[in-house]
N, C-alpha and C positions, 0 to 999 in steps of 0.2 A: 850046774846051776840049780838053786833050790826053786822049785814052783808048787803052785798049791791054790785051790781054793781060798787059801784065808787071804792071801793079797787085795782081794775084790769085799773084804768084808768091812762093814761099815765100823768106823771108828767110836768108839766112846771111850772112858776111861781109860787109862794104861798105867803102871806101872814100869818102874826103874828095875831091868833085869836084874838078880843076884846069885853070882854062881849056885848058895845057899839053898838056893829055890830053884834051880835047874826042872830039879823031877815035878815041884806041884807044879809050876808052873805048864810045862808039857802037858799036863793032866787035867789043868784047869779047862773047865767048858763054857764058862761064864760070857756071855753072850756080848757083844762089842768090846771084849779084850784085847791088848796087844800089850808089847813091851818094847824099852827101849832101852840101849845099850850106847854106852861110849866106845865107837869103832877104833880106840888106838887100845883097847885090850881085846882086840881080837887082830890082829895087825901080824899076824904068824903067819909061818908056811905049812903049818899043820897042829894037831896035839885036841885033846881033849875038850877045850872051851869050843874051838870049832866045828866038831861033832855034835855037842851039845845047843851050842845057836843053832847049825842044820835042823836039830831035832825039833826046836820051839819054833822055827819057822816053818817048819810042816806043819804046826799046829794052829800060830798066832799069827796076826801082820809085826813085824818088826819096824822099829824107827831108830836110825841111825844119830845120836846129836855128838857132834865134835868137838873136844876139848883143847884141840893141836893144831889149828890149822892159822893161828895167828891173826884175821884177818883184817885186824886196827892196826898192826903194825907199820912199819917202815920199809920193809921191805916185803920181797914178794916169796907168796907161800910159798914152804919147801916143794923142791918138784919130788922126791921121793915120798913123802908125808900123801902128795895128794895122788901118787901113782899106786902108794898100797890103798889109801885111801878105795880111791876107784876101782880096783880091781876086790875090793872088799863087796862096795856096791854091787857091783856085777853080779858076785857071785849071790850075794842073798838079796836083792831087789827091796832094800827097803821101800815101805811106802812112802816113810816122812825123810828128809835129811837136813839136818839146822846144824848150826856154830853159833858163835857169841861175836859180839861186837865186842872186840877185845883184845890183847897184843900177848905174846907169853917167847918173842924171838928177838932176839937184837946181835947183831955181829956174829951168828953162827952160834948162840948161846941160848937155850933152852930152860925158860923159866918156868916149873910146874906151877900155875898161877893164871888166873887169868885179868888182866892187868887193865887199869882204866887210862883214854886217851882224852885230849880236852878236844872240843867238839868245833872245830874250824872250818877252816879252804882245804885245808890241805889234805886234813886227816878223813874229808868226805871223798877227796878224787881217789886219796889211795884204799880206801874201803872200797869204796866204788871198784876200782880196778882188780884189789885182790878178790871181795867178792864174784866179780865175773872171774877171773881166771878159773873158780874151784869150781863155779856151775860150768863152763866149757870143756873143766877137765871130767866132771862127774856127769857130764851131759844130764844136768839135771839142777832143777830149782831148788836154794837151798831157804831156810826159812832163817831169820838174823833174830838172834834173840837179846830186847833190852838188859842193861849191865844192873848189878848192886854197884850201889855207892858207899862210899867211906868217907872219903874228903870233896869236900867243896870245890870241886876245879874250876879254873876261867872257861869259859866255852863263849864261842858267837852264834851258838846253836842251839835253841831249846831242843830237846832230847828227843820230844817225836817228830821236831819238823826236820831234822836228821836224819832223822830212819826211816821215813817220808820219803826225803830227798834220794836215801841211797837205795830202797825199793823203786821208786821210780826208774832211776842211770844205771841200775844195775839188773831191773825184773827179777830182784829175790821176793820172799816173802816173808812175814814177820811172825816171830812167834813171844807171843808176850809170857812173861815169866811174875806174877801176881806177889810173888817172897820175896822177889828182886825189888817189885815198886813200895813195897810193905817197908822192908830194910832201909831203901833209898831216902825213902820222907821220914824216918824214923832218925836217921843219921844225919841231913845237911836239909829240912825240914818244908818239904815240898810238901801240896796235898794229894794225897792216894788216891783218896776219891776222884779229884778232877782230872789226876792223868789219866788214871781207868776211862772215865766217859769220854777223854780228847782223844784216846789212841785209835788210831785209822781200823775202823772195823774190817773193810771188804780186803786187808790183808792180811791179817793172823790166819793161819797157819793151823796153829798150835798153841794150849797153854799149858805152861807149869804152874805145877804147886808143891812148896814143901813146907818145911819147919826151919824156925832162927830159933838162935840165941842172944842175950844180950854178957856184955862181958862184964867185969868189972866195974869198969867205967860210962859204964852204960850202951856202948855201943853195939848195936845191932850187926849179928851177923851170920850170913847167910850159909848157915850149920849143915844143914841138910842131914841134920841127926834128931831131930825130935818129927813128932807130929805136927799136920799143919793147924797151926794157930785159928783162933775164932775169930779175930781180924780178917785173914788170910780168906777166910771161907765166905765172910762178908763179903771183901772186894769181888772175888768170884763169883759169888753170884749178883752182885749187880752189874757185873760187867757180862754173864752169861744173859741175862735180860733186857739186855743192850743189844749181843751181836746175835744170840741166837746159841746153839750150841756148835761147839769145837772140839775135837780131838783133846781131851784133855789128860797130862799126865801127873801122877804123885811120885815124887824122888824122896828116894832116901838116901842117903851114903855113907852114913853114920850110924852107931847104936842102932843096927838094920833091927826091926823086931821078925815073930814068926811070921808068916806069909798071910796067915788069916786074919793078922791084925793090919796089914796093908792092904788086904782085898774091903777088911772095912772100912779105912778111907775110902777107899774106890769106891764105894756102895753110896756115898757123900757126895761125891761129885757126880755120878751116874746120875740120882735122885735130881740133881739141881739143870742136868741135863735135859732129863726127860720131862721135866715140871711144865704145866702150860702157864705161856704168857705172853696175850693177845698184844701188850704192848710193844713188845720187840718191832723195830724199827727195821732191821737187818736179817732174814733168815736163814739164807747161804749164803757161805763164801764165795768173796769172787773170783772168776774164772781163773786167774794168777793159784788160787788157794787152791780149787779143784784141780788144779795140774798138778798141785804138790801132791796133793793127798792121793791123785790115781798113779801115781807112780813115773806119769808120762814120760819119756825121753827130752831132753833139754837141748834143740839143735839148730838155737837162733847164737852168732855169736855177739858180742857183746855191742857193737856197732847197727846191729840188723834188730837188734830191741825195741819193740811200740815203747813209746812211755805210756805209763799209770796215769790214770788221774785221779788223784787224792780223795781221800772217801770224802761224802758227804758229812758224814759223823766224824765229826772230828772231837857164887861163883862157882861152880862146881870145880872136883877134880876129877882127875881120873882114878876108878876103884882100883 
């Protein structure tokens, strides 16, 4: 098991791991760093990438987010998916550990994608239950991170009182993804701004940032190959003025540049972090969020969960 001082170190900024950058990475001393990784490329029984994570988690805190674990689906997550899963955990203790609200399994069949569900009865019980299954099996709180949108689907659920609902029945946590809500109002024409200032503060977790593109036909989509947008850095910082600061990360997955040109994003959001502003309503996360961020063990099962009560304020692949 890897251990280390940097587990206990305070979160700012992060970065999206890239084999590319294994060595600066390691190297780097930059002062509330960490990186985060998609735990189904490191899902081996050995070899060189897992040497490599050993070596930057002796260095950095690591945060695990999951591309594979289905948890909008239909049915219930792979029990092997969530055993290497865990036995992943185990071994490097990340700090953070998220998935997406979002489905990529149907009949035994594996869609690299991560897939949108319309927002019902039905599809909150089985969210609800596959999210708890992964926190009981990971004995640990995972953070749900909102979808991009593409088409206009039916839903009986506005999207945060959803995710609301299933941090509540389920005691995950949430980690707002700032590109995802940029692309979303951009494509089936919501306002960004008001979902930023309605989303439940005392639950994020965690935020992402990256870069879109638009297509053709104008459709927004969520690239994660350019830099992030001046939109993008807006909503961010008025939603950072809002809750206060959070763990916040910059993805790339595409057209990766060198490393110094991602620690200078980093240095954008650090900045917007560390800025004062007496106005902030909200300045820790609540106690749900501090359990994620300290790593804590997760060893309520899903029946024996307090509920939440709702804040006052109210697609990646795998590389």
């Amino acid at each position: 098991m890897v251990v280390g001082g940097a587990a206990n170190a305070t979160l700012g900024a992060g970065l999206g791991l890239k084999p590319e950058h294994f060595v600066e990475a390691e190297r780097c001393v930059a002062g509330g760093l960490w990186f985060e990784v998609h735990p189904e490329n490191y899902m081996v029984d050995g070899g060189p990438r897992l040497k490599w994570l050993e070596r930057i988690r002796a260095a950095h805190p690591l945060s695990f987010h999951g591309v594979g674990s289905s948890l909008a689906g239909s049915e219930p997550p792979n029990e092997d998916h969530m055993a290497r899963l865990a036995r992943l955990v185990e071994r490097f203790e990340p700090t953070l550990v998220s998935e997406h609200l979002a489905w990529s399994t149907f009949e035994g069949r594996y869609r690299p994608d991560l897939l949108p569900v319309p927002r019902d009865g039905e599809a909150l019980e089985l969210a609800v239950t596959n999210v708890s299954r992964l926190q009981d099996r990971l004995r640990r709180r995972v953070a749900i991170e909102n979808p991009s949108h593409y088409l206009d689907l039916p839903h009986e659920y506005d999207e945060i009182e959803f995710l609301k609902l299933l941090a509540e029945r389920s005691g995950c946590a949430l980690l707002l993804d700032i590109n995802n809500v940029y692309v979303g109002a951009a494509n089936i024409g919501f306002d960004a701004n008001a979902y930023v200032d309605a989303f439940p503060a005392l639950l994020v977790a965690e935020v992402h940032l990256a870069g879109h593109r638009f297509d053709a036909s104008g459709l927004a989509i969520d690239s994660h190959d350019a830099a992030v947008a001046g939109p993008v850095w807006a909503l961010y910082r008025r939603l950072i003025d809002r809750i206060g600061p959070r763990p916040t990360l910059i993805e790339r997955d595409g057209n990766v540049p060198a490393f110094d040109d991602l620690m200078a994003e980093r240095t954008i959001a650090e900045s917007t972090l560390a800025r004062p502003t007496p106005a902030r309503s909200v300045r820790a996360p609540s106690a749900i969020a501090q359990t994620v961020l300290a790593g804590s063990a997760f060893t309520q099962s899903a029946s024996d969960r307090p509920s939440l009560e709702p804040s006052a304020i109210s697609q990646e692949h795998v590389a």
